[in-house]
C-alpha positions as CSV (number, residue, x, y, z in Angstrom):
1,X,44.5,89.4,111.9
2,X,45.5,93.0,110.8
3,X,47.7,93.4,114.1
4,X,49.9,90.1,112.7
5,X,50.4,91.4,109.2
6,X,51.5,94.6,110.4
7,X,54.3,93.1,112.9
8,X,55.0,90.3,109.5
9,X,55.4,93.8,107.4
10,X,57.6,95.5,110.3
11,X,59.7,92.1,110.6
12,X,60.7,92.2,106.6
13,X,61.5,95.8,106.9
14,X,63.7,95.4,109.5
15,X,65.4,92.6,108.0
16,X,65.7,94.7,104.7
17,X,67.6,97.3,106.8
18,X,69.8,94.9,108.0
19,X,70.7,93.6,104.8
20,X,70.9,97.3,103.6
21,X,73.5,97.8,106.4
22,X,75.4,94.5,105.7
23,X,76.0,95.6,102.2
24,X,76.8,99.1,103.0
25,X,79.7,98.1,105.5
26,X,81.0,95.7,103.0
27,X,81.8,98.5,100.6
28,X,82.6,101.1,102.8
29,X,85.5,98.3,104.4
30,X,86.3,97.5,101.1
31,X,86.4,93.8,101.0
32,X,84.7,93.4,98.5
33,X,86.8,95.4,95.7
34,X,89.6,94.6,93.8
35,X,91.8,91.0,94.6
36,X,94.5,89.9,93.0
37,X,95.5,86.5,93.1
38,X,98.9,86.4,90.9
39,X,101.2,89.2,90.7
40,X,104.5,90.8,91.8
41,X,105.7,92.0,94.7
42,X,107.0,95.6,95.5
43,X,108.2,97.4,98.9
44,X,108.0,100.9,99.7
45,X,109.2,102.5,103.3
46,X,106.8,105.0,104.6
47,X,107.5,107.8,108.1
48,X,103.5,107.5,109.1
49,X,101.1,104.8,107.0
50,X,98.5,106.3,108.5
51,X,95.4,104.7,108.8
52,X,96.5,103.1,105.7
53,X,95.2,98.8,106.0
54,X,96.1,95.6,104.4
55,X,94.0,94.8,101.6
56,X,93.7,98.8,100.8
57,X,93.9,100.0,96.8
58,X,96.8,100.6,95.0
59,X,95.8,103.0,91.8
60,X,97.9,104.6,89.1
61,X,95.9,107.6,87.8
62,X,92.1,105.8,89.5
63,X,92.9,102.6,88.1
64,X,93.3,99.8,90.7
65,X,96.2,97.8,90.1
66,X,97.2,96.0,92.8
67,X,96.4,96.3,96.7
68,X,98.5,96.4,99.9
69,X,99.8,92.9,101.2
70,X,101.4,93.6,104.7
71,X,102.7,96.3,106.5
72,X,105.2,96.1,109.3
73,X,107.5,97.9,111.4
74,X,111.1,97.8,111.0
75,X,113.1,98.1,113.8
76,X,116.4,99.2,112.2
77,X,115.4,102.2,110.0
78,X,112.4,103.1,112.4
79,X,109.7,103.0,109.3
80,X,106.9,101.7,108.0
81,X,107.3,98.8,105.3
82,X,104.4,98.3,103.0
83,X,104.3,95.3,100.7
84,X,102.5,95.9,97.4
85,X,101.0,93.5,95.6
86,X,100.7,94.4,91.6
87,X,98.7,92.6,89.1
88,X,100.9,91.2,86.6
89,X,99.0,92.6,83.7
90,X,100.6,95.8,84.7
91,X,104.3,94.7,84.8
92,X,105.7,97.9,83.0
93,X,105.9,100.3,86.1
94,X,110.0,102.5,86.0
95,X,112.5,101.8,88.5
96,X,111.4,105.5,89.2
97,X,107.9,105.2,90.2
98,X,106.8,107.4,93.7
99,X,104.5,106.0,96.0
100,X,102.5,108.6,98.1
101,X,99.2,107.5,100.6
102,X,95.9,109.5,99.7
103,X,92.8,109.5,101.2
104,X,89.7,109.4,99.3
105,X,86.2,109.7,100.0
106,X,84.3,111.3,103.2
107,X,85.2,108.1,105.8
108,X,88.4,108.3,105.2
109,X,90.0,105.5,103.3
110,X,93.6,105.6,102.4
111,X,95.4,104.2,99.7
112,X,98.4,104.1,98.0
113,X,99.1,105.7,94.5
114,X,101.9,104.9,92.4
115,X,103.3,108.2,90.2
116,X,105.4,106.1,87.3
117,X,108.9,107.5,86.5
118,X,110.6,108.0,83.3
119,X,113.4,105.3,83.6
120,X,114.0,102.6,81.2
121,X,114.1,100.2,83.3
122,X,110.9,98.5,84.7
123,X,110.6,97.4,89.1
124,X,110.5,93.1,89.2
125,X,109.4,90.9,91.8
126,X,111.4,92.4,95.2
127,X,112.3,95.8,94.3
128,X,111.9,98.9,96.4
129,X,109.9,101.9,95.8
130,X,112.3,104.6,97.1
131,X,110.4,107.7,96.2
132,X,107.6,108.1,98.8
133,X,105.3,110.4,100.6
134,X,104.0,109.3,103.7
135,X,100.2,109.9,104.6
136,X,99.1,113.2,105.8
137,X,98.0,113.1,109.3
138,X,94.9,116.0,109.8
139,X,95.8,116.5,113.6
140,X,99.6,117.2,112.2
141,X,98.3,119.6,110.4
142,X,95.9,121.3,112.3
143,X,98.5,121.9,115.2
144,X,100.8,123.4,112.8
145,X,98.4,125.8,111.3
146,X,97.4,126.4,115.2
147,X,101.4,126.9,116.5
148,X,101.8,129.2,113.6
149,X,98.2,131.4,114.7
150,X,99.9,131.5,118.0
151,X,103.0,132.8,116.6
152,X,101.2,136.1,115.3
């Protein structure tokens, strides 16, 4: 009788942990953070995305305001073409705004932030972000920094 509630106690454990895991994967994938579901639509043309996903964040100053739609390669300019998504409760963005791909956190994750301009004039449905900075790759620069020890 003791041996069964010892393997019942063992069996909800277990199950906890798996729950435990199920929840942790969710937030580290981020699927469960930030959708939007009406907005506008912006494009931006990156060198290297990175490890950069659909779905990741896009922030302005750590607020969430949108999130990445597609990505795709374009054959004719030999980039990257991310499709933003913005909330329309932030529709007030310049025609100047830079887009750059961070990282954040110890996995890893990448996302795009948007550095607003100065200009009068506000991006709409289709536009193009055409100040960017592509991500920063770590094996990039770890091979510079090791070319350039070599050089001494």
């Amino acid at each position: 009788m003791q041996k069964r509630t010892l393997e019942i106690w063992v069996g909800l454990f277990v199950v906890a942990g798996m729950v435990a895991l199920f929840f942790l994967s969710m937030k580290v994938s981020s699927l469960n953070k930030f959708s939007v579901d009406e907005g506008y639509v912006v494009e931006a043309r990156f060198e290297n995305v990175g490890g950069l996903k659909v779905r990741s964040p896009v922030s302005v100053s750590g607020v969430k305001v949108g999130r990445v739609d597609a990505i795709r390669y374009d054959m004719e300019n030999y980039e990257a073409r991310v499709t933003l998504l913005i909330d329309n409760k932030y529709n007030a963005f310049p025609e100047d705004t830079s887009a750059s791909i961070f990282t954040s956190g110890l996995l890893g994750e990448q996302y795009v932030s948007l550095e607003p301009g100065g200009s009068d004039d506000f991006l709409k449905d289709g536009d193009e972000i055409r100040l960017v900075q592509s991500a920063v790759i770590l094996e990039q620069l770890i091979g510079q920094f090791l070319f350039s020890k070599a050089d001494e």
